[in-house]
PDB file with one MODEL, atoms N, CA, C and O in Angstrom:
MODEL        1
ATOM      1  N   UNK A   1     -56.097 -94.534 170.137  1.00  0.00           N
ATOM      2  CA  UNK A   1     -55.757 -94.517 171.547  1.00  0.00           C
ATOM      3  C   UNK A   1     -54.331 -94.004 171.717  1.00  0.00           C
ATOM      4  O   UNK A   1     -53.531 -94.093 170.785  1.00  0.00           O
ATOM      5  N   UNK A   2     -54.023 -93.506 172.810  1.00  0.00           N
ATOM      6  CA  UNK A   2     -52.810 -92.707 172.999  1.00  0.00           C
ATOM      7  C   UNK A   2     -52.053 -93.827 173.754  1.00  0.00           C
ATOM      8  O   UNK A   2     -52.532 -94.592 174.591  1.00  0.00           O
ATOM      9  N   UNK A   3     -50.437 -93.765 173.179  1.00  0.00           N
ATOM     10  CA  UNK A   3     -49.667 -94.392 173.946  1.00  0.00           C
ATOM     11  C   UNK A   3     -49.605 -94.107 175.371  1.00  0.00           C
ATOM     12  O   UNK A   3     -49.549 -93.009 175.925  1.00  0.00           O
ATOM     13  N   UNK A   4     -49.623 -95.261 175.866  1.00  0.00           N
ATOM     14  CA  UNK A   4     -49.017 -95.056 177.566  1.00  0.00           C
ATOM     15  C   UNK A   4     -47.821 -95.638 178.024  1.00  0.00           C
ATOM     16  O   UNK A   4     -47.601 -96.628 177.326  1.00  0.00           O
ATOM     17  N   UNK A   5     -47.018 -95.494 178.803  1.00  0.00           N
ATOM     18  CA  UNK A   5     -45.191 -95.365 178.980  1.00  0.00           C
ATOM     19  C   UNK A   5     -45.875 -96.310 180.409  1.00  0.00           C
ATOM     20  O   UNK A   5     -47.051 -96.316 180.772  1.00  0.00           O
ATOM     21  N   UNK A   6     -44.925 -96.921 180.913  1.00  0.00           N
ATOM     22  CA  UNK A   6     -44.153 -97.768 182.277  1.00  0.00           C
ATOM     23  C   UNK A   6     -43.172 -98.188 181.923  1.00  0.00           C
ATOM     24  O   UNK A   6     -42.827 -98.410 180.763  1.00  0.00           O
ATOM     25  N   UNK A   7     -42.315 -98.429 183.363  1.00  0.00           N
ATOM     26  CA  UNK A   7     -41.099 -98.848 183.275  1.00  0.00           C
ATOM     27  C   UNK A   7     -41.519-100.496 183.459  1.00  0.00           C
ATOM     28  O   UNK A   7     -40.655-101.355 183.282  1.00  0.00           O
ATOM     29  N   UNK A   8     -42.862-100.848 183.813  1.00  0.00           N
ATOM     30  CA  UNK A   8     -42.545-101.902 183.863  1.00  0.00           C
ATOM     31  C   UNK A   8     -42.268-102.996 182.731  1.00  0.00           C
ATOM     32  O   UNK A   8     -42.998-102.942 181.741  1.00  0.00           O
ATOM     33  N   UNK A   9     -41.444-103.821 182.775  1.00  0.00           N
ATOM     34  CA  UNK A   9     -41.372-105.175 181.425  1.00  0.00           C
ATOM     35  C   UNK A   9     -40.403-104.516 180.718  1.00  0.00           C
ATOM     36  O   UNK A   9     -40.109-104.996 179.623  1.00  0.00           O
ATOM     37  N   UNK A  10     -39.689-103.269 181.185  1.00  0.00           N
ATOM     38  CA  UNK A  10     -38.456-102.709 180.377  1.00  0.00           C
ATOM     39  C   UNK A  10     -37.333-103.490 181.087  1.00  0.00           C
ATOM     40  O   UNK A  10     -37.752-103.970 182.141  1.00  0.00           O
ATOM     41  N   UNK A  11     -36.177-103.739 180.867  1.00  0.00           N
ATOM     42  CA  UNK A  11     -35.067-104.262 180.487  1.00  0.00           C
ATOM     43  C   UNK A  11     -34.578-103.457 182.311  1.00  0.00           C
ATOM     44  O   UNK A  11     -34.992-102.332 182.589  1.00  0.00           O
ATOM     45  N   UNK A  12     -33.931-104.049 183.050  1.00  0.00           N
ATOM     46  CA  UNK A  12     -34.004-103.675 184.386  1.00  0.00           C
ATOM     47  C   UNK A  12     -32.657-102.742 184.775  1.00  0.00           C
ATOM     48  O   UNK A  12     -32.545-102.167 185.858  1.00  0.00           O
ATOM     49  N   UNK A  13     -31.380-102.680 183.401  1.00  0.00           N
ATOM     50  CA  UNK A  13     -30.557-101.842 183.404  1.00  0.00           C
ATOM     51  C   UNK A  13     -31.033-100.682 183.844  1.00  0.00           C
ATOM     52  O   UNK A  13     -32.225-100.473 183.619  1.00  0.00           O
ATOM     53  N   UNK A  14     -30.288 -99.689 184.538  1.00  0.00           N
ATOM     54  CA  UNK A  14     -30.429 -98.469 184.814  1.00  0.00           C
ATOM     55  C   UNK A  14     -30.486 -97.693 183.467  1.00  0.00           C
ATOM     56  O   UNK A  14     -31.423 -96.973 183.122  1.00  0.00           O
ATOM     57  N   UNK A  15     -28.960 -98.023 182.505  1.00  0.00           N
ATOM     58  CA  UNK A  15     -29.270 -97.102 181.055  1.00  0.00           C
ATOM     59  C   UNK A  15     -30.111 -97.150 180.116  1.00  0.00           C
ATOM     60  O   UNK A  15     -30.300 -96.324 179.224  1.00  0.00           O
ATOM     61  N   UNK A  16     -30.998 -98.830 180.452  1.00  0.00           N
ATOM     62  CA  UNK A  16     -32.167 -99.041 179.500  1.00  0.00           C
ATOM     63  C   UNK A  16     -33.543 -98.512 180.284  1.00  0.00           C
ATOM     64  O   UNK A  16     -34.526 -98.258 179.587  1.00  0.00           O
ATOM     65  N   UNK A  17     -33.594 -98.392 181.321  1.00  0.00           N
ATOM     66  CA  UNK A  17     -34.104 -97.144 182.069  1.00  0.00           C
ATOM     67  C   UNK A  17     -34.434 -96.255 181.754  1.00  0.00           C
ATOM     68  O   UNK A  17     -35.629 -96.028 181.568  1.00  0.00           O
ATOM     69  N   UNK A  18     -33.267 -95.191 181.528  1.00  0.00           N
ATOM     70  CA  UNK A  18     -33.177 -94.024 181.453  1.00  0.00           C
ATOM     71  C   UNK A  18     -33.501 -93.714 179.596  1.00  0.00           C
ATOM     72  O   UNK A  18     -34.202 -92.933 178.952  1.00  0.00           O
ATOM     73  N   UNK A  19     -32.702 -94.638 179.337  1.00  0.00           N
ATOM     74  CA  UNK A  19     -33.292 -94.424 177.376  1.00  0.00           C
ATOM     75  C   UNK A  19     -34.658 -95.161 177.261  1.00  0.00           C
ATOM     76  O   UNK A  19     -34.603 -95.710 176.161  1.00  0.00           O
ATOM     77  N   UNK A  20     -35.846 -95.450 177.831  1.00  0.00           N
ATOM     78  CA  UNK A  20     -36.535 -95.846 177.554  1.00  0.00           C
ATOM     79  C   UNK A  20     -38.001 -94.694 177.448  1.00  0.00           C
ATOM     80  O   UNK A  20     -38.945 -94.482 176.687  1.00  0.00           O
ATOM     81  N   UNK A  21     -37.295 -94.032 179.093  1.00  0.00           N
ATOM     82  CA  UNK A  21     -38.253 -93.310 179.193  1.00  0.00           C
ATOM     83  C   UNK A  21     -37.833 -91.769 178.598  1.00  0.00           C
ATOM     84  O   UNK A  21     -38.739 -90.951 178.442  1.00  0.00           O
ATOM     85  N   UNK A  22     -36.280 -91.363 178.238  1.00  0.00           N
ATOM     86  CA  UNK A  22     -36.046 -90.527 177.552  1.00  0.00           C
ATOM     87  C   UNK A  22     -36.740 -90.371 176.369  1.00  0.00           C
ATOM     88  O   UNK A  22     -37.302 -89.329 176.032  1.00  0.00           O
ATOM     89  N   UNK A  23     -36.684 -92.043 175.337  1.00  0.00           N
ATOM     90  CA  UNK A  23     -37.364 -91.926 174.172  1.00  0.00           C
ATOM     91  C   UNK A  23     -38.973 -91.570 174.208  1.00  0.00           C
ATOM     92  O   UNK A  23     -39.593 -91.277 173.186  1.00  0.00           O
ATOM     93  N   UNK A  24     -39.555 -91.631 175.496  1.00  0.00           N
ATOM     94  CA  UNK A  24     -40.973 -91.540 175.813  1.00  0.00           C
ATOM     95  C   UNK A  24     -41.430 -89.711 175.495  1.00  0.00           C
ATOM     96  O   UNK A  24     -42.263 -89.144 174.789  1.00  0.00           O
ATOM     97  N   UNK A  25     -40.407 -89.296 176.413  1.00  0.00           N
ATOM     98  CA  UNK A  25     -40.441 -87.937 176.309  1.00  0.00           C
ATOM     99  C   UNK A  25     -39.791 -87.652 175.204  1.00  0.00           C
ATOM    100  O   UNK A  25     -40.093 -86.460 175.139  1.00  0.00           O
ATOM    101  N   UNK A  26     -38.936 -87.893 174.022  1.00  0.00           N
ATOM    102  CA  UNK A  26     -38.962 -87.208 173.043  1.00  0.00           C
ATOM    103  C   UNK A  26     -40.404 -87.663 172.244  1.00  0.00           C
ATOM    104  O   UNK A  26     -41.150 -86.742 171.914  1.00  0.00           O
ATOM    105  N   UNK A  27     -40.689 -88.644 172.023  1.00  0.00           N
ATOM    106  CA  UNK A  27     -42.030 -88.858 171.480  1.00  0.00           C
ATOM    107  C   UNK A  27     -43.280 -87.676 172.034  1.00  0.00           C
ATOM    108  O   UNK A  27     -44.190 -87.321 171.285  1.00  0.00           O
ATOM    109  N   UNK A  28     -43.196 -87.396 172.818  1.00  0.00           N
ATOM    110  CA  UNK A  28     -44.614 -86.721 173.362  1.00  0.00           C
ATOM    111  C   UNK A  28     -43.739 -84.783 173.497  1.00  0.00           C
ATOM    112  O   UNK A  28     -44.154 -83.795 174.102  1.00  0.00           O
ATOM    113  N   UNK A  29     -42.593 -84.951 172.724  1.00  0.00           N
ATOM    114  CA  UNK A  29     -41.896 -83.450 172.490  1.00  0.00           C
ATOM    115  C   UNK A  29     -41.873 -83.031 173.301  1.00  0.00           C
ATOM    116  O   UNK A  29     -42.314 -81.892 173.454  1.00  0.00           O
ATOM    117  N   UNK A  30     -41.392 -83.671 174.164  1.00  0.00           N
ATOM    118  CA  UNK A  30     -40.762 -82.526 175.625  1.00  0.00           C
ATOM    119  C   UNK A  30     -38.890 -81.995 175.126  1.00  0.00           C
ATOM    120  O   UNK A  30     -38.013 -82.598 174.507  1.00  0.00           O
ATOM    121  N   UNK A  31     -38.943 -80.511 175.817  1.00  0.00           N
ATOM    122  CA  UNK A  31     -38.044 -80.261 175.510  1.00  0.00           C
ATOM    123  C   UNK A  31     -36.555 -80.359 175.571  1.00  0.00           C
ATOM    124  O   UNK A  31     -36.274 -79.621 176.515  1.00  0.00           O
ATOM    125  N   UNK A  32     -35.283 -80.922 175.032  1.00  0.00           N
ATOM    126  CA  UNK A  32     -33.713 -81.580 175.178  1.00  0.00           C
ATOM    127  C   UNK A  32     -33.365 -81.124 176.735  1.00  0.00           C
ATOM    128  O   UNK A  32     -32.853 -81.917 177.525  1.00  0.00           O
ATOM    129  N   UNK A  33     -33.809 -79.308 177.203  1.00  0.00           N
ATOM    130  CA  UNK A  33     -33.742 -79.436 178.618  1.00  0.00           C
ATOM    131  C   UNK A  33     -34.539 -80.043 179.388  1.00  0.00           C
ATOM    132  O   UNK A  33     -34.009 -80.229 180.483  1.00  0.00           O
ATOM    133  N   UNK A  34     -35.679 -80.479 179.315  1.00  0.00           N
ATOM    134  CA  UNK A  34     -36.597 -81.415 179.960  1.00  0.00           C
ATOM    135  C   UNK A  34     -36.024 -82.273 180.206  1.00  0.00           C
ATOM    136  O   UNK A  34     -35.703 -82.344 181.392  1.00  0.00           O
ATOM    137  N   UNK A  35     -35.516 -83.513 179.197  1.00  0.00           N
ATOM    138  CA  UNK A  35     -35.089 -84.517 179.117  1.00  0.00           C
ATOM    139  C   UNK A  35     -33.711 -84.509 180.004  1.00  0.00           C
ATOM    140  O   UNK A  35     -33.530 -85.040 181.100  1.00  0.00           O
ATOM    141  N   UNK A  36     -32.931 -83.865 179.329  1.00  0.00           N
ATOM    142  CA  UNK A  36     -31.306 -83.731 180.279  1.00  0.00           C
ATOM    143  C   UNK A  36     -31.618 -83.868 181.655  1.00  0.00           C
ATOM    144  O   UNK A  36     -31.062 -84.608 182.465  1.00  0.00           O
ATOM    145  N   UNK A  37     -33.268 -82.494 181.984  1.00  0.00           N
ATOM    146  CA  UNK A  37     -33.175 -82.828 183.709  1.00  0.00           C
ATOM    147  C   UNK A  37     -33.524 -84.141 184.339  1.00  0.00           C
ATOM    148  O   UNK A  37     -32.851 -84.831 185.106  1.00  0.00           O
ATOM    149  N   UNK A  38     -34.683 -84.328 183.865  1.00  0.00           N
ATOM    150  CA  UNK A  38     -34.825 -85.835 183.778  1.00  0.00           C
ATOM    151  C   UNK A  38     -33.643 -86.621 184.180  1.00  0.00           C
ATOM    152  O   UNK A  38     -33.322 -87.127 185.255  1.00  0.00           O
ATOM    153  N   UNK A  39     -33.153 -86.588 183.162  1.00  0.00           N
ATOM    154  CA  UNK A  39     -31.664 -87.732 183.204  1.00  0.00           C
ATOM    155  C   UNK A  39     -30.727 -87.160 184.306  1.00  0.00           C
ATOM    156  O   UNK A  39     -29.945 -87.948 184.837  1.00  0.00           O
ATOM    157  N   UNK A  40     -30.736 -86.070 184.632  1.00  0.00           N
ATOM    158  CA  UNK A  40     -29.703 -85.458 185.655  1.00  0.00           C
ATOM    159  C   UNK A  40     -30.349 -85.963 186.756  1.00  0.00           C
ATOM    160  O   UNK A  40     -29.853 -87.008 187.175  1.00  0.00           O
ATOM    161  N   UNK A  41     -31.165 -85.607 187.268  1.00  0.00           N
ATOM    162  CA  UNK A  41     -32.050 -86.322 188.287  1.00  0.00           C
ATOM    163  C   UNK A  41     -32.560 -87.466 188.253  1.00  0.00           C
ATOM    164  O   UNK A  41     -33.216 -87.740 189.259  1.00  0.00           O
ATOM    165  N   UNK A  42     -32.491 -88.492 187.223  1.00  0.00           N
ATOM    166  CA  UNK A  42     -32.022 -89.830 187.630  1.00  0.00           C
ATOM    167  C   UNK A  42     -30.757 -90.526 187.968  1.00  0.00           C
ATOM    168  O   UNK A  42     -30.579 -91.627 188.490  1.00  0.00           O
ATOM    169  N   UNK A  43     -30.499 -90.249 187.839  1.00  0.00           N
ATOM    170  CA  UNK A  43     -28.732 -90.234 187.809  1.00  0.00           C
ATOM    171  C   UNK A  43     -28.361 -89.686 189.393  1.00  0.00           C
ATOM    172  O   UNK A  43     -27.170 -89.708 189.704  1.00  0.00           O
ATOM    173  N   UNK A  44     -28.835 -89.452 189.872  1.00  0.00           N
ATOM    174  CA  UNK A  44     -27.991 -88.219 190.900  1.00  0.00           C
ATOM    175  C   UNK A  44     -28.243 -89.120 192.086  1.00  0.00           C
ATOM    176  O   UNK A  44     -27.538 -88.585 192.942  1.00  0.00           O
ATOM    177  N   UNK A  45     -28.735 -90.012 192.578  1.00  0.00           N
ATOM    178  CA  UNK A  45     -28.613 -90.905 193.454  1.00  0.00           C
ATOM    179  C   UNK A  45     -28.713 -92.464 193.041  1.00  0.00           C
ATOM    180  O   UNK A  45     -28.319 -92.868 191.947  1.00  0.00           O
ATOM    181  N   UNK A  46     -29.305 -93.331 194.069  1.00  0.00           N
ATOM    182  CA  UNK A  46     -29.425 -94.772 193.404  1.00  0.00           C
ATOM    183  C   UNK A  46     -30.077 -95.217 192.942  1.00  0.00           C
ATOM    184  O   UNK A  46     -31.023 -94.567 192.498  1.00  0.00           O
ATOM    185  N   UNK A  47     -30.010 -96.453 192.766  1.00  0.00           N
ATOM    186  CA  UNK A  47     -30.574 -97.087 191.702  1.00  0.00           C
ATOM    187  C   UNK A  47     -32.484 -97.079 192.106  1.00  0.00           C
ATOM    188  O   UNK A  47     -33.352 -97.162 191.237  1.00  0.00           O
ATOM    189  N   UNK A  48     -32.724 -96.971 193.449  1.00  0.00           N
ATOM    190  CA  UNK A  48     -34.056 -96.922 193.471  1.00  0.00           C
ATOM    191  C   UNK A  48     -34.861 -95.483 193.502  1.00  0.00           C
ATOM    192  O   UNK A  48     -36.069 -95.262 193.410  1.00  0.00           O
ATOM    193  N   UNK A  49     -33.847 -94.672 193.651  1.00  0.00           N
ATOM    194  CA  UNK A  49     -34.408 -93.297 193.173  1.00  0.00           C
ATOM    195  C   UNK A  49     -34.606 -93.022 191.568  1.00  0.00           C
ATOM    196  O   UNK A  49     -35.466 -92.254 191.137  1.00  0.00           O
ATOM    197  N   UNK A  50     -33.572 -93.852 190.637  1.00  0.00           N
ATOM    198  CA  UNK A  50     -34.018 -93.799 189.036  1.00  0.00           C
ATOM    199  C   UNK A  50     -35.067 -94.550 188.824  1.00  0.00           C
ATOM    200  O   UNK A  50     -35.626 -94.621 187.729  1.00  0.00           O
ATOM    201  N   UNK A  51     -35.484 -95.281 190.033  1.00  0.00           N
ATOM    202  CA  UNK A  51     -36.919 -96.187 189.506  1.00  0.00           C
ATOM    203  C   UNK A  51     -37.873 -95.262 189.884  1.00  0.00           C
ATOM    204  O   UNK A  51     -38.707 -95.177 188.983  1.00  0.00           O
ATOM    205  N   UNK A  52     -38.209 -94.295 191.113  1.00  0.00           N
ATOM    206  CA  UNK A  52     -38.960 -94.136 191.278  1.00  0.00           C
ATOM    207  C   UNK A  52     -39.312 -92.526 190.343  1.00  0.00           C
ATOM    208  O   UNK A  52     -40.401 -92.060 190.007  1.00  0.00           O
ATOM    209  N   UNK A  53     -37.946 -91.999 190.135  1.00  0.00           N
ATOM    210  CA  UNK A  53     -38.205 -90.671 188.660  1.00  0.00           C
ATOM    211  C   UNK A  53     -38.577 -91.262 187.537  1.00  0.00           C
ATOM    212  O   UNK A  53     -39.344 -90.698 186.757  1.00  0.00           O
ATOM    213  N   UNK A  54     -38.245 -92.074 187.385  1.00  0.00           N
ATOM    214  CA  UNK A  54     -38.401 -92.936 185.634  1.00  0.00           C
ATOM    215  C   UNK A  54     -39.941 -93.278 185.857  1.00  0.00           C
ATOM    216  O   UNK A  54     -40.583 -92.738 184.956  1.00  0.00           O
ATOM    217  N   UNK A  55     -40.776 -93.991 186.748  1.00  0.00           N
ATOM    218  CA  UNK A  55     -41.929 -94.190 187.085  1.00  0.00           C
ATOM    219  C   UNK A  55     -42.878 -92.864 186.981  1.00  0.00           C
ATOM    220  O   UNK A  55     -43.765 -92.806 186.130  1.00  0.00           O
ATOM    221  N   UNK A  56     -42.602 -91.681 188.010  1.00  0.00           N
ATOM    222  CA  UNK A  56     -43.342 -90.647 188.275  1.00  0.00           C
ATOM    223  C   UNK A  56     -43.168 -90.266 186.393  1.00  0.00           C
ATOM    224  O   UNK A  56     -44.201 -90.243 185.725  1.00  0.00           O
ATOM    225  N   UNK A  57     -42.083 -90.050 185.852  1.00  0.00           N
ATOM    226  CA  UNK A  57     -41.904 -89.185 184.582  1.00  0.00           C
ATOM    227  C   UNK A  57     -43.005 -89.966 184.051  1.00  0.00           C
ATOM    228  O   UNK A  57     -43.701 -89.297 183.287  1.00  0.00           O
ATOM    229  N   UNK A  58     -43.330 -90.976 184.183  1.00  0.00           N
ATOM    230  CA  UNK A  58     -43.965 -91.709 182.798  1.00  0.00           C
ATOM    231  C   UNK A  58     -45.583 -91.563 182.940  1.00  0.00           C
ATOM    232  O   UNK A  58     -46.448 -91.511 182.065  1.00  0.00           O
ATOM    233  N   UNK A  59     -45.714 -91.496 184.960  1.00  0.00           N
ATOM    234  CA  UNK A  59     -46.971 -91.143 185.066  1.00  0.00           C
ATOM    235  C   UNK A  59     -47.283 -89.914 184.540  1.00  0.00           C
ATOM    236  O   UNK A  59     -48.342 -89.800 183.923  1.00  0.00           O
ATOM    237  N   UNK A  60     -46.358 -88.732 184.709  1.00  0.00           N
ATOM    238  CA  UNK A  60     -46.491 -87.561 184.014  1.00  0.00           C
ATOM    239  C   UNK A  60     -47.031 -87.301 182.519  1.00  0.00           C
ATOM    240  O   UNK A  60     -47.888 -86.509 182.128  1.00  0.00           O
ATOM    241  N   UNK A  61     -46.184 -88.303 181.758  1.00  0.00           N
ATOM    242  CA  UNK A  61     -46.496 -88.263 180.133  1.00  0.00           C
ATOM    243  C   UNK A  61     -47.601 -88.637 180.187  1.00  0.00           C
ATOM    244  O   UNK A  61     -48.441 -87.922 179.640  1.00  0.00           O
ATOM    245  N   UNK A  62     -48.097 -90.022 180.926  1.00  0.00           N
ATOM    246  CA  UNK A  62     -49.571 -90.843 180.666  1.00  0.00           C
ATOM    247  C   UNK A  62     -50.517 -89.022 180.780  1.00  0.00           C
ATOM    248  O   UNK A  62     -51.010 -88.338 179.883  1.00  0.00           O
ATOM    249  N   UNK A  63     -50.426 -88.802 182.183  1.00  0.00           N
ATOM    250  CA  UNK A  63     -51.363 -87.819 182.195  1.00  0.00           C
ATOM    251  C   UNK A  63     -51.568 -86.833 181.067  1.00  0.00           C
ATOM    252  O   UNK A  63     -52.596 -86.309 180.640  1.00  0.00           O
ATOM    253  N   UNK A  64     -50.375 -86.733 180.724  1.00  0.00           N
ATOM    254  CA  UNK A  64     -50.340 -85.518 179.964  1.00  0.00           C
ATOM    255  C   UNK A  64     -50.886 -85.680 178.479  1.00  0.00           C
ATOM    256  O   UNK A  64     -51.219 -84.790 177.696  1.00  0.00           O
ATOM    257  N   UNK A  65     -50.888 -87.027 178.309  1.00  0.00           N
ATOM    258  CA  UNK A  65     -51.102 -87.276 176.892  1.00  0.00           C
ATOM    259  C   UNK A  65     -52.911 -87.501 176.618  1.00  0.00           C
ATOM    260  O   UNK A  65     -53.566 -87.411 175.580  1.00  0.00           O
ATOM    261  N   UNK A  66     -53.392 -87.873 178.264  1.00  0.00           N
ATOM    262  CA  UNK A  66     -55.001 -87.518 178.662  1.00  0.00           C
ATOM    263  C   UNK A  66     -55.525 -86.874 178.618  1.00  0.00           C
ATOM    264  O   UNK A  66     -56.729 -87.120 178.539  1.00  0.00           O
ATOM    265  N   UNK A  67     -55.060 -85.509 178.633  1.00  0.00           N
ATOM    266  CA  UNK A  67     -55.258 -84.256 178.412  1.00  0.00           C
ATOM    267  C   UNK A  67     -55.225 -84.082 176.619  1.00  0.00           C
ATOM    268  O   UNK A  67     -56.306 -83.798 176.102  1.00  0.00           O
ATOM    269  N   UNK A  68     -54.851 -84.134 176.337  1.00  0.00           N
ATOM    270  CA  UNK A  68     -54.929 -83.874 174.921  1.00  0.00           C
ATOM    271  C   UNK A  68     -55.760 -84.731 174.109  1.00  0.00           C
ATOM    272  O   UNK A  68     -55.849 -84.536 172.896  1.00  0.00           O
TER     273      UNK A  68
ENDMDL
END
């Protein structure tokens, strides 16, 4: 069975956040610019806009990892 990513039950820091689901996407080899944007665009407003990119990113990986 293929891993699946949420933010939920992760650690509620913003930087454990952002490295949680970073490590998600290096696991499933997305590329260092992928990731950076990612992180640039969590980062770039508040704290409930990094919940709701960190969320969508992870729905992204789930999907993506369905596909394969």
């Amino acid at each position: 069975m293929k891993e699946t990513y949420t933010i939920v039950g992760v650690d509620g820091n913003a930087f454990a956040v952002i490295g949680y689901v970073r490590n998600a996407m290096k696991r499933c080899k997305k590329s260092k610019e992928e990731i950076d944007a990612y992180s640039k665009d969590a980062m770039s407003s508040d704290y409930n806009h990094l919940l709701c990119v960190s969320e969508e990113m992870c729905e992204k990986l789930n999907n993506e990892n369905l596909d394969k």
